[in-house]
Structures are given as C-alpha cells and as structure tokens.
C-alpha positions, 0 to 999 in steps of 0.5 A, a space after each residue: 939602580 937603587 935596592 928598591 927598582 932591583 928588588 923589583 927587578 928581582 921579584 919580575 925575573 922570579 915570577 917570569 920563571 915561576 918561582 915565586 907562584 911554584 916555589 915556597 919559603 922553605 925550598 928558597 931557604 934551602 936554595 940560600 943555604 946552598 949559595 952559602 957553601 958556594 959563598 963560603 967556598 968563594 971565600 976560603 978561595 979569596 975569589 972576589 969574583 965568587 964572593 960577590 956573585 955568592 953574596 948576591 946569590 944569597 940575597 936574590 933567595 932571600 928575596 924570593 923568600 921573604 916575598 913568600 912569606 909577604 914580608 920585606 927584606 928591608 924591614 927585616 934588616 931594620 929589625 936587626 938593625 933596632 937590636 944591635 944599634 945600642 950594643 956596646 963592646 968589641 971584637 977581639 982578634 980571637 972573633 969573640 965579642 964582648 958585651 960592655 
C-alpha cells in the first residue's frame, strides 16, 4: 500500500471512531508524546517489534493531528526537507553536529 491510500486508510479509521470530529490537535499532540515514551521505551529495550509499532503509533497521531489542523503530513516533511537538503557538516561519534 502506498503512504497516500494508508493515510486514507488511517483518516477513515480516525473519523470511524470519532477522533477526528471529537478530537483536536493539542489532545493528538499530547497522544504522539506519549507513544513517544512507549517509542523511547522500545528502544532503550532493543524491542523491534515495540520499535516499529511506536514509530507508527507516532505517525497515525501526527496523522490525525495534521488532518485537524487541515494541513498534510507530506508537506510538512517537504518543508523540513527544503531546510536541511543543503546542509553541510557531520555528526560526530559524541552526536554533535557540526555545520561546514
């Protein structure tokens, strides 16, 4: 299934349950914080299976989030993607990144 048909799937399954009519972004916001600490949780553990279910939990809120707010996931990524895309420098082992 392409991202697009299973962010479809994802808004019909969100309006099914009513979170997206009786929800709203701050509460979905608040929701992906908290599949973060699972996420991070999940991590620290070395669960894959955790990983991969937190990543997606993240995503599914961000999802609903955005389709509150009326504005698409994909183009937020584009705009973070237009900011970064010339970026220059490294990570060092330490996680510090330094700009060219």
């Amino acid at each position: 299934m392409s991202y697009t048909q299973l962010e479809i799937e994802i808004l019909r399954w969100a309006e099914a349950r009513k979170i997206i009519p009786n929800s709203n972004p701050q509460s979905q916001f608040l929701k992906a914080c908290s599949e973060m600490g699972e996420l991070a949780d999940a991590l620290n553990k070395k669960d894959m299976d955790g990983i991969k279910d937190g990543v997606g939990d993240v995503l599914v809120c961000l999802i609903n989030m955005c389709a509150l707010l009326d504005i698409n996931l994909t183009d937020c990524l584009q705009l973070a993607y237009n900011e970064i895309k010339d970026r220059k420098g490294t990570l060092l082992p330490n996680g510090v990144f330094v700009k060219e």
